[in-house]
Residue frames as a rotation matrix with the C-alpha (Angstrom) as fourth column:
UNK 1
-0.453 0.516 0.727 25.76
0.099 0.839 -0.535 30.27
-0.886 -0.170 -0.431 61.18
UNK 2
0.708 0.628 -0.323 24.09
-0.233 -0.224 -0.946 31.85
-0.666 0.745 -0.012 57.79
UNK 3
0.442 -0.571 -0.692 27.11
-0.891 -0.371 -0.262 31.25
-0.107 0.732 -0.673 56.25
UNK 4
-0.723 -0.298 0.623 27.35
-0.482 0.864 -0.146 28.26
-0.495 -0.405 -0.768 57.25
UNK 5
0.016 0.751 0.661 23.82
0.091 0.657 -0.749 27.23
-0.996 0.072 -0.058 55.58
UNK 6
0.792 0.163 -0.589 24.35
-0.518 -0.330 -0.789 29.24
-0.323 0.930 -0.177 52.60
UNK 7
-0.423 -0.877 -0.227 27.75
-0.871 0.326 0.367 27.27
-0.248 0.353 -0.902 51.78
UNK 8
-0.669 0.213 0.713 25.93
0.227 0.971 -0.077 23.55
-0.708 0.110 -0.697 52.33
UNK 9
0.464 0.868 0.175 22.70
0.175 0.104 -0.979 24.83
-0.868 0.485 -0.104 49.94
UNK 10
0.525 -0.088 -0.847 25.09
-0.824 0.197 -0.531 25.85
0.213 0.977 0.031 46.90
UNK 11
-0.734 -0.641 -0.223 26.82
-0.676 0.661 0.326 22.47
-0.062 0.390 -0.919 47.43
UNK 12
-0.218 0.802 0.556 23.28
0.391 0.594 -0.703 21.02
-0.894 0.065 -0.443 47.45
UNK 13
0.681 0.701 -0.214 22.52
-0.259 -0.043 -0.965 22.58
-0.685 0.712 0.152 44.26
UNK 14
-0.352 -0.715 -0.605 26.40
-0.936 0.287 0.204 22.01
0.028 0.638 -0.770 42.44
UNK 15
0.875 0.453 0.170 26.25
-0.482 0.785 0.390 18.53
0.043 -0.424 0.905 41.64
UNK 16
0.488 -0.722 0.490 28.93
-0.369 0.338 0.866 16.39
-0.791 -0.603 -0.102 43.22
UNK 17
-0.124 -0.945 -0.304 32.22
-0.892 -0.028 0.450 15.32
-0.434 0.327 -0.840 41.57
UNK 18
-0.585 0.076 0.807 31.18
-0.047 0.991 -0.127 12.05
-0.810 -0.112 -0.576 41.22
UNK 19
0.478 0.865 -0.153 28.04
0.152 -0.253 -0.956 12.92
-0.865 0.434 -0.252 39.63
UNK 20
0.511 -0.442 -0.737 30.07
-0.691 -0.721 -0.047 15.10
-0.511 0.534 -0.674 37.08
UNK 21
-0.205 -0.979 0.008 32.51
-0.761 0.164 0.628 12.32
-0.616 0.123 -0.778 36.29
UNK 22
-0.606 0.461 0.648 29.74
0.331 0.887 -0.322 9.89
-0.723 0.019 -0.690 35.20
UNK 23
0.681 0.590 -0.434 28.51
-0.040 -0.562 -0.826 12.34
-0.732 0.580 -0.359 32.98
UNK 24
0.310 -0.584 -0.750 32.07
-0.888 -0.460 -0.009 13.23
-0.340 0.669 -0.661 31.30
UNK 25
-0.600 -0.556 0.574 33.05
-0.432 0.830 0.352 9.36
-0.673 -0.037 -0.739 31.63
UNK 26
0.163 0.611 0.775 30.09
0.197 0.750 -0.632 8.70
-0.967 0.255 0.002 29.68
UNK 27
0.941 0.068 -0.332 30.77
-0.175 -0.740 -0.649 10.89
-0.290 0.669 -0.685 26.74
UNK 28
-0.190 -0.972 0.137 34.38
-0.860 0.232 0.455 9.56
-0.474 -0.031 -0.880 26.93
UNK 29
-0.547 -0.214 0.809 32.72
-0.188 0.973 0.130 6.35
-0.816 -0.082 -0.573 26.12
UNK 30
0.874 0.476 -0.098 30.53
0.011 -0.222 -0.975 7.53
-0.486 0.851 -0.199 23.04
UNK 31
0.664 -0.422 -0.617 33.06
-0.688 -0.667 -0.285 9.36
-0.291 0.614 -0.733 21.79
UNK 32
-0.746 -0.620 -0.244 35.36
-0.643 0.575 0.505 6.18
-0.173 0.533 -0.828 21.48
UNK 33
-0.084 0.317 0.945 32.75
0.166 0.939 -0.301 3.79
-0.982 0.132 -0.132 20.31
UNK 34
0.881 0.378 -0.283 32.49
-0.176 -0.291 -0.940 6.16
-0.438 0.879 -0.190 17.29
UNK 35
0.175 -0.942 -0.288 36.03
-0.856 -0.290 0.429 6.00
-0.487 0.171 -0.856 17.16
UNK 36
-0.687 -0.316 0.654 36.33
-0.193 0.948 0.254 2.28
-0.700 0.048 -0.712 16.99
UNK 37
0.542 0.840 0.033 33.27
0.101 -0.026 -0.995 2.52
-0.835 0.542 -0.098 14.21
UNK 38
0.851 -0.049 -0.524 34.77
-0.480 -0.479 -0.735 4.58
-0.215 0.877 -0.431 11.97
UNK 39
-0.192 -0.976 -0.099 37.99
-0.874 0.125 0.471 2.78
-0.447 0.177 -0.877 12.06
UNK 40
-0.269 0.195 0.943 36.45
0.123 0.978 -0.167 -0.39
-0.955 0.071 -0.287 11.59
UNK 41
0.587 0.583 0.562 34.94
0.603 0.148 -0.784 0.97
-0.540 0.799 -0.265 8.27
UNK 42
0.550 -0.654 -0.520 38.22
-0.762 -0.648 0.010 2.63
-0.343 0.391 -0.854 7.57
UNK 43
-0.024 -0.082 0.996 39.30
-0.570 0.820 0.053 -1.04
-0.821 -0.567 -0.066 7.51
UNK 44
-0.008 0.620 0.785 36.87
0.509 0.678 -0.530 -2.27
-0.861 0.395 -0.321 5.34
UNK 45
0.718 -0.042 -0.695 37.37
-0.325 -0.903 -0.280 0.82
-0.616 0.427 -0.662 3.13
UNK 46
0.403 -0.797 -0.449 40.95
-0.900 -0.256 -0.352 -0.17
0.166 0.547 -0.821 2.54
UNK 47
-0.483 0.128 0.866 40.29
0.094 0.991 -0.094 -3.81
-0.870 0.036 -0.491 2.61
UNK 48
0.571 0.803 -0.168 38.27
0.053 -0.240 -0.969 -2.91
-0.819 0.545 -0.179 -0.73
UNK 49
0.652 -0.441 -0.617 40.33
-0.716 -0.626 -0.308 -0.57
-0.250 0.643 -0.724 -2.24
UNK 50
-0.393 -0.855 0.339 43.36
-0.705 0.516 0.487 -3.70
-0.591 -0.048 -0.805 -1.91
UNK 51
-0.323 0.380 0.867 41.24
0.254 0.917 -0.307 -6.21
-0.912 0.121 -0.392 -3.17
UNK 52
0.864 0.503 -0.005 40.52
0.143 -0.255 -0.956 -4.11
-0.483 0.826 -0.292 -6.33
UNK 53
0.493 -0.485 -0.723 43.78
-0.869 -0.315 -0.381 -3.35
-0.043 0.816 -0.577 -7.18
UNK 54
-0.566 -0.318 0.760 44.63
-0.167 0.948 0.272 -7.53
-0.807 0.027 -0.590 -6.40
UNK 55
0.606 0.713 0.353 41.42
0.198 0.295 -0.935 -7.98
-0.771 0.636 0.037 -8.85
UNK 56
0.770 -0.026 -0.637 43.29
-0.498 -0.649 -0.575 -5.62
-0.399 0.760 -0.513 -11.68
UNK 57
0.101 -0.962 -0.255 46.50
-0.995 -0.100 -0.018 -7.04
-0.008 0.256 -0.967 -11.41
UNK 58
-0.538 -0.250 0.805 45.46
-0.105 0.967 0.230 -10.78
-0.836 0.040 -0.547 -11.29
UNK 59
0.572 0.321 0.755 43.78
0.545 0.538 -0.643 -10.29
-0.613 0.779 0.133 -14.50
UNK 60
0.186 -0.845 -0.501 47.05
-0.954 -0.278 0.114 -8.67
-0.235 0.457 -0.858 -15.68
UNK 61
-0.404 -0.640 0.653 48.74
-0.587 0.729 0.351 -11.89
-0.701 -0.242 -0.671 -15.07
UNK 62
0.184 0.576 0.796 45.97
0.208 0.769 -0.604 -14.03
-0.961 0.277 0.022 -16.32
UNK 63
0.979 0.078 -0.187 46.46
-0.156 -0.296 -0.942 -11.75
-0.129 0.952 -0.278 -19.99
UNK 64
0.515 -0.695 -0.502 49.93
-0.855 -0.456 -0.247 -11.80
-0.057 0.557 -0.829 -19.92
UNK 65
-0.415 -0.180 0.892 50.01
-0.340 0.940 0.031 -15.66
-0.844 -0.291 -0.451 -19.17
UNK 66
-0.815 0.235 -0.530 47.73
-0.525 0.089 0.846 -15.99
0.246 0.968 0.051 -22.50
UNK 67
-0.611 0.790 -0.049 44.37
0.687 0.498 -0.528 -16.69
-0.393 -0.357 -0.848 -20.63
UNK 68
-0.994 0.084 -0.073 41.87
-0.111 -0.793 0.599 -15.03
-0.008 0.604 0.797 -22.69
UNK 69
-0.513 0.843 0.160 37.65
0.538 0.461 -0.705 -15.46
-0.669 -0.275 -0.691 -22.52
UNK 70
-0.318 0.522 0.791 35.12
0.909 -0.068 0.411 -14.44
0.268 0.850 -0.453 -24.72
UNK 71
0.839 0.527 -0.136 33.97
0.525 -0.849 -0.059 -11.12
-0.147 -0.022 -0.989 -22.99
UNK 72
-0.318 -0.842 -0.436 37.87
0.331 -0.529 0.781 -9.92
-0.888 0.104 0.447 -23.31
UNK 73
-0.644 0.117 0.756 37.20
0.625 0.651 0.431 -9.87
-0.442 0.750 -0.492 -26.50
UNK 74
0.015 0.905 0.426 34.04
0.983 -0.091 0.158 -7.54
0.181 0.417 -0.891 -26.32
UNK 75
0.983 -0.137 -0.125 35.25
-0.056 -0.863 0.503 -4.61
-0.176 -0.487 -0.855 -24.19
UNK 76
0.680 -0.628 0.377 37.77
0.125 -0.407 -0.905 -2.45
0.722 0.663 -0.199 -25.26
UNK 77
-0.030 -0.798 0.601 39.27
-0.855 -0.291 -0.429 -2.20
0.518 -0.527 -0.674 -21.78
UNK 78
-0.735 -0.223 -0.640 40.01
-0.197 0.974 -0.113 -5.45
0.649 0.043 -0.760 -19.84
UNK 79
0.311 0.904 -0.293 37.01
-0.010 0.311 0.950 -6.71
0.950 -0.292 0.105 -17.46
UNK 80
0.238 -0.515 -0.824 39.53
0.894 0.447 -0.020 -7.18
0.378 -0.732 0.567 -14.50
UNK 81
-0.772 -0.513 0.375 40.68
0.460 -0.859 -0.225 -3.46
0.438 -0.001 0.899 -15.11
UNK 82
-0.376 0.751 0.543 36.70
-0.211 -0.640 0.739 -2.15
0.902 0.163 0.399 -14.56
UNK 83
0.847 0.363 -0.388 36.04
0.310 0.256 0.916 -4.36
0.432 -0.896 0.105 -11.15
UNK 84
-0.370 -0.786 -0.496 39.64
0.928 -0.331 -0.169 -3.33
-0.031 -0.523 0.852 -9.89
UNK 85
-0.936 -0.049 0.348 39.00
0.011 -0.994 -0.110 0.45
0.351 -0.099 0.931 -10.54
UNK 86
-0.064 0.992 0.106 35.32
-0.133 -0.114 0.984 0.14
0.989 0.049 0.140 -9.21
UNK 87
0.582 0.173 -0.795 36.30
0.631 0.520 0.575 -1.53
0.513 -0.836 0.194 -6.26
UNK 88
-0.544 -0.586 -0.601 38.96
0.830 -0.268 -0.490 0.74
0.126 -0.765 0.632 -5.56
UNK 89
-0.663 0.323 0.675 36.61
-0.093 -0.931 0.353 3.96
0.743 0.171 0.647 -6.12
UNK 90
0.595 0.801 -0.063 33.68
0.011 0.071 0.997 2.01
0.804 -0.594 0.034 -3.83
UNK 91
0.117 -0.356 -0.927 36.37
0.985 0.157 0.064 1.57
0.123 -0.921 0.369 -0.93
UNK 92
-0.766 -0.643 0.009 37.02
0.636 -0.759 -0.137 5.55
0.095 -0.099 0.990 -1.28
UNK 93
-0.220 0.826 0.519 33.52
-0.090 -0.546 0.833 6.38
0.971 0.137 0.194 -1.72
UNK 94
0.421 0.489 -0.764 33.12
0.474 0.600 0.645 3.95
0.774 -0.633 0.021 1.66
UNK 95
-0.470 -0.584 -0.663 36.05
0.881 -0.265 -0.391 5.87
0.052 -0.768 0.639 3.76
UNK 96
-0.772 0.235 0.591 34.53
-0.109 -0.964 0.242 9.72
0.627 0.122 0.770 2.67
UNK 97
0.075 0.935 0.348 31.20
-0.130 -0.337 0.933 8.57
0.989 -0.115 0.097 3.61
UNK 98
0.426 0.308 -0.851 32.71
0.558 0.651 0.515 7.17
0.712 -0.694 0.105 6.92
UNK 99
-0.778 -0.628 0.037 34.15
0.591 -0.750 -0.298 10.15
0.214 -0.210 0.954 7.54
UNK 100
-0.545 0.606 0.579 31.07
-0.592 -0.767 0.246 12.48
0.594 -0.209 0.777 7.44
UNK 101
0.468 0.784 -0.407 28.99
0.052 0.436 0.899 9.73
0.882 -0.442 0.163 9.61
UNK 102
0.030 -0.549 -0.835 31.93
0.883 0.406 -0.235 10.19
0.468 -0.730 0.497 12.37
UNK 103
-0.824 -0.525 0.212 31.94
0.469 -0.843 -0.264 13.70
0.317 -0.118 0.941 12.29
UNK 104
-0.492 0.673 0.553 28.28
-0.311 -0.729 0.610 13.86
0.813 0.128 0.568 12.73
UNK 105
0.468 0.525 -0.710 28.01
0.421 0.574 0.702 11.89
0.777 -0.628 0.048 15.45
UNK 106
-0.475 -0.772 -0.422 31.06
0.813 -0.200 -0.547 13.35
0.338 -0.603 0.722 17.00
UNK 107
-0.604 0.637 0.480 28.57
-0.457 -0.770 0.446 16.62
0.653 0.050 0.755 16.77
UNK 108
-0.191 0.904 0.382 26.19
-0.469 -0.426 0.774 15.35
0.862 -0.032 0.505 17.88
UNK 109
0.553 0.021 -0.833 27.24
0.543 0.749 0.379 13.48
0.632 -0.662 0.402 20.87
UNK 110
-0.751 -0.650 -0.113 28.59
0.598 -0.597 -0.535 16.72
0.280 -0.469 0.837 22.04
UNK 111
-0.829 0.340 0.444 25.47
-0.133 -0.891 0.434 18.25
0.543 0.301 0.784 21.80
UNK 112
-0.797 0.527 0.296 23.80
0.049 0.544 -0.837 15.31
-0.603 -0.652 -0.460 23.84
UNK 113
0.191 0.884 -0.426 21.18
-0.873 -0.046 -0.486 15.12
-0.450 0.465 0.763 20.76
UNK 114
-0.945 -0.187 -0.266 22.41
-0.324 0.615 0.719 11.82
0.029 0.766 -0.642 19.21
UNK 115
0.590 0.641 0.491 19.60
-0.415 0.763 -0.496 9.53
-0.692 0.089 0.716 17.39
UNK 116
-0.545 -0.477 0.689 20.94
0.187 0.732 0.655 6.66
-0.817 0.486 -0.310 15.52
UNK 117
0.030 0.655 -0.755 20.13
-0.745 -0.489 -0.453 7.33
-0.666 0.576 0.474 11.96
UNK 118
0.440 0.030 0.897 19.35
0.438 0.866 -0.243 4.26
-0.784 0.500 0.368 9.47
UNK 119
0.797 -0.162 -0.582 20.86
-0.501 -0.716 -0.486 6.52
-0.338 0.679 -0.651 6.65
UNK 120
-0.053 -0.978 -0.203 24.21
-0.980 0.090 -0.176 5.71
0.190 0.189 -0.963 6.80
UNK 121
-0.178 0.055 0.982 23.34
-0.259 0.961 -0.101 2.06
-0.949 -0.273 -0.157 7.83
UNK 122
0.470 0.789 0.395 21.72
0.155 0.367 -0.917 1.75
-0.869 0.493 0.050 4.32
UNK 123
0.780 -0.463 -0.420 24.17
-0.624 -0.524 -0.580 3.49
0.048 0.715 -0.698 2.37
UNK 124
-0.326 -0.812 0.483 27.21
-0.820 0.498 0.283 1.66
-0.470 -0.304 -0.829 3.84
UNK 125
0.052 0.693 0.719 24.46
-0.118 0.720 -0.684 -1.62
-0.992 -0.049 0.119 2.79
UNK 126
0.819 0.542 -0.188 24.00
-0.034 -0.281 -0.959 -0.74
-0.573 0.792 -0.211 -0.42
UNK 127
0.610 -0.405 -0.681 27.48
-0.790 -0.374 -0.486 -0.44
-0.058 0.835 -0.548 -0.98
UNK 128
-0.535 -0.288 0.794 28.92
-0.458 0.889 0.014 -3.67
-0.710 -0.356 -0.608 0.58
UNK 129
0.481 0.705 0.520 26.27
-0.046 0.613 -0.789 -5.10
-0.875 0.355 0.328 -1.79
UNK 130
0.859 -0.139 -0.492 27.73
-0.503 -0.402 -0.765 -3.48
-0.091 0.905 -0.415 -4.85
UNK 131
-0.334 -0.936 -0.113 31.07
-0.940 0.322 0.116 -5.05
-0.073 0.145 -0.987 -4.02
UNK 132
-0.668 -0.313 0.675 29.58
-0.031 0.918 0.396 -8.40
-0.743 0.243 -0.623 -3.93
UNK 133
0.699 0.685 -0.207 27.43
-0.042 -0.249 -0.968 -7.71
-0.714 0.685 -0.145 -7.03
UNK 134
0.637 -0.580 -0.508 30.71
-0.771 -0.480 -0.418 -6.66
-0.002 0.658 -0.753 -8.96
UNK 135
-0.183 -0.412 0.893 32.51
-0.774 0.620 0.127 -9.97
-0.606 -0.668 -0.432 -7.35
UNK 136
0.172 0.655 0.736 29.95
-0.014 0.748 -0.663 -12.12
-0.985 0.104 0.137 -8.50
UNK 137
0.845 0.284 -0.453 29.88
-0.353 -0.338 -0.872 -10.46
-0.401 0.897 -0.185 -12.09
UNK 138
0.160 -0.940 -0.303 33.69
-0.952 -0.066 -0.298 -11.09
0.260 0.336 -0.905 -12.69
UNK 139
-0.499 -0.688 0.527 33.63
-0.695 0.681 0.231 -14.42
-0.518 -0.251 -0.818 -11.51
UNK 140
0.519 0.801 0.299 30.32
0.018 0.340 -0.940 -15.46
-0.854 0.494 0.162 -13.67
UNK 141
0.928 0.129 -0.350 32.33
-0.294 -0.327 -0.898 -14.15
-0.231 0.936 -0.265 -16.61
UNK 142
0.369 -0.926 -0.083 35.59
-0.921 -0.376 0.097 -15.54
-0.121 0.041 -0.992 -15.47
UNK 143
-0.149 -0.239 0.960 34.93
-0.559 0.821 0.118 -19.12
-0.816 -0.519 -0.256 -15.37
């Protein structure tokens, strides 16, 4: 009979399978929303980078068609060449940094310490701006 009470009290103190699974199931479900994050800004990364080297190489064309503007002219390297290589450097700058924001969450959603940090919200911001900043510039100067 003691052995009998002492079995039910450690399964009163384990906690039940269930219990357990709703824990690991949750953590299953962090762990892929970061997933589906960082891809998404792997995406957008190399949705960048493409669109810079489309930028470079349609103002190939445009020079080798004999369109020419007044800022060609001023800069020694073409204008098309400087938003293509910018854009592709911001989409690489955009994949690194989404890389260390996955890895620290991946941390820290193992550790069961996550807080959402505005960091990387602001940075990511900041650059998305820059791409339409650099956009804008090249088409002000292209028309």
């Amino acid at each position: 009979m003691a052995q009998e009470e002492e079995r039910q009290e450690s399964v009163a103190r384990t906690p039940m399978r269930s219990d357990q699974s709703i824990i690991s199931s949750k953590k299953v479900s962090d762990h892929l929303a970061n997933e589906r994050t960082f891809l998404a800004w792997i995406r957008t990364g190399l949705a960048t980078i493409t669109f810079g080297f489309v930028i470079e190489r349609f103002g190939l064309l445009l020079r080798e068609m004999g369109f020419k503007n007044q800022v060609a002219l001023l800069l020694p390297v073409p204008f098309s060449a400087l938003i293509g290589i910018s854009l592709t450097l911001l989409g690489t700058v955009m994949i690194i940094v989404a890389l260390l924001n996955f890895l620290h969450i991946r941390r820290a959603i193992d550790a069961a310490t996550f807080h959402p940090s505005t960091r990387f919200a602001i940075l990511l911001t900041v650059l998305t701006g820059l791409i339409g900043l650099l956009l804008a510039v090249y088409l002000l100067l292209t028309v």
